[in-house]
C-alpha positions as a printed Julia matrix, in Angstrom:
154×3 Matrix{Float64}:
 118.61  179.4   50.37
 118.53  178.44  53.91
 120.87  176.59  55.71
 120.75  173.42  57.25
 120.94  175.0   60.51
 118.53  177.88  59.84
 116.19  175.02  59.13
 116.55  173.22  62.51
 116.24  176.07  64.48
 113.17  177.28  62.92
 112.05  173.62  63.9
 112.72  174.74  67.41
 113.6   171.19  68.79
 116.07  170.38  71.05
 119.48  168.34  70.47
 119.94  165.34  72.83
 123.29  165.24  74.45
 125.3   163.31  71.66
 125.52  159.62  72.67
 128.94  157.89  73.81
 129.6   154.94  72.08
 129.16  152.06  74.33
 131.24  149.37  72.6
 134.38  149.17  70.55
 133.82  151.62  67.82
 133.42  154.87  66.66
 129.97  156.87  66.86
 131.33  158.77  63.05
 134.26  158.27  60.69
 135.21  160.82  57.82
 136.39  159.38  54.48
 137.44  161.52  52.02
 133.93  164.1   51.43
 132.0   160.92  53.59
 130.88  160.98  56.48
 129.65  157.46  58.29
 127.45  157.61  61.64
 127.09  154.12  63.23
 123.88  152.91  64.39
 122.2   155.39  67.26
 119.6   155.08  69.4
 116.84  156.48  70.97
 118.72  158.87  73.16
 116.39  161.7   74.72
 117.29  165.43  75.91
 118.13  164.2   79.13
 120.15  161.45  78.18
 117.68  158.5   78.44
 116.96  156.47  75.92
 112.83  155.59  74.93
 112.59  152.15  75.77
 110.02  149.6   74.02
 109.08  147.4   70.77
 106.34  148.93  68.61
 103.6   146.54  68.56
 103.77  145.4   72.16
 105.29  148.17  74.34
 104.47  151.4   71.84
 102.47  151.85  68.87
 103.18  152.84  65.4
 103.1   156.76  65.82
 104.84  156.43  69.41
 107.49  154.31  66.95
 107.54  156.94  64.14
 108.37  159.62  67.35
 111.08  157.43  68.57
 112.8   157.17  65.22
 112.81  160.9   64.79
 114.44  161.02  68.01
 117.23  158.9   66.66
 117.48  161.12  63.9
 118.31  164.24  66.65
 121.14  162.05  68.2
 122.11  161.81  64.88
 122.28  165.31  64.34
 123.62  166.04  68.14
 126.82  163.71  66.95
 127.15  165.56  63.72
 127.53  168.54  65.51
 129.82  167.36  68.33
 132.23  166.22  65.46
 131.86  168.81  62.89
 131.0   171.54  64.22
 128.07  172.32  62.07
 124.92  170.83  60.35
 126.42  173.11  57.32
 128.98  170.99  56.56
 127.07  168.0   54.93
 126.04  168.31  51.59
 123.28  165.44  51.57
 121.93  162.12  52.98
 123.08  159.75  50.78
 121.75  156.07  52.81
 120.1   155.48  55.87
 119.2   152.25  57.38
 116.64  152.01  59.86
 116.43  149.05  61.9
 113.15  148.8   64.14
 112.45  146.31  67.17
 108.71  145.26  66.62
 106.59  142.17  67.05
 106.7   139.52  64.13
 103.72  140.61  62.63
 104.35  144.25  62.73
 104.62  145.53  58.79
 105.11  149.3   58.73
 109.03  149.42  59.31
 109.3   152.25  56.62
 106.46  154.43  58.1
 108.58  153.98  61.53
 111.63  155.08  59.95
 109.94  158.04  58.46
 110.25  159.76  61.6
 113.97  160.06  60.84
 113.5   160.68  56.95
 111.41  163.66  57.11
 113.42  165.14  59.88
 116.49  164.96  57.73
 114.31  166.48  54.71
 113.76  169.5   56.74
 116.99  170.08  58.26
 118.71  169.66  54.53
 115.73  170.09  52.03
 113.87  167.63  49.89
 116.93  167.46  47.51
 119.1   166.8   50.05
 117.74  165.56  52.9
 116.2   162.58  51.57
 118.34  159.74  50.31
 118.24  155.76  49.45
 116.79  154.15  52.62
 116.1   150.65  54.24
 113.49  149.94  56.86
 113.74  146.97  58.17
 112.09  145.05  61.46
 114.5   143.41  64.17
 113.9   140.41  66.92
 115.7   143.29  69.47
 117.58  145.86  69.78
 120.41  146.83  72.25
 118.51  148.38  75.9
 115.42  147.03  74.16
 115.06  150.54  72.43
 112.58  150.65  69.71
 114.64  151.97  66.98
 118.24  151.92  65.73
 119.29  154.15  62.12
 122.76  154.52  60.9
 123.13  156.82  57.92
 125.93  157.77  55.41
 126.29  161.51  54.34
 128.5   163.28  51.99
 130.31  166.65  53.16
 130.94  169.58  51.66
């Protein structure tokens, strides 16, 4: 069986640096064999952040790219704070929050960008858990997408 960091190197993408929190709270928070990430954004290798609201600014696969670019800053704070990718078991919730134009309907084929990164970092079993998509007026910075996520650890 291959690990979860096997898998994302074979993936050969790159880790953005992980993001700083930029309010008053914590970026993850272990409870017990649970691990909670607060919302991230959109934050790139370089340490920008994709800017735009699907519908008006980017469209729907521009959107889906965005969100799996949340998913690496995900994965870059997991890291910073655990040391490894091995050390979670499985995605248990994520909730993906996406800044779009009223009449934008596709919120879960946004947040799929995220979703199937996950699944092949951690496996179909374990990668994919009980999700939300959901569309937003805004988001902070006017980035496109914002997912926080719950994860149980080894």
């Amino acid at each position: 069986m291959q690990t979860p960091e096997l898998n994302f190197e074979k993936l050969g993408l790159i880790l953005p640096p992980a993001p700083k929190p930029l309010g008053v709270y914590k970026p993850c928070l272990i409870d017990g064999k649970y691990l909670y990430l607060s919302g991230h954004g959109t934050v790139k290798p370089d340490g920008t952040l994709i800017i735009g609201r699907i519908g008006e600014d980017l469209d729907i696969e521009q959107g889906k790219l965005a969100a799996r670019q949340v998913g690496l800053a995900m994965l870059a704070t997991i890291k910073a704070n655990l040391g490894s990718l091995n050390k979670v078991k499985r995605v248990i919730k994520v909730l993906g929050m996406v800044n779009c134009v009223p009449s934008f309907e596709r919120h879960p084929y946004v947040i799929n960008g995220c979703s199937e990164l996950f699944a092949s970092v951690w496996g179909e079993e374990n990668g994919i858990g009980v999700r939300s998509a959901v569309g937003m007026g805004s988001l902070p910075d006017n980035i496109p997408v914002e997912i926080e996520a719950l994860y149980e650890l080894y």
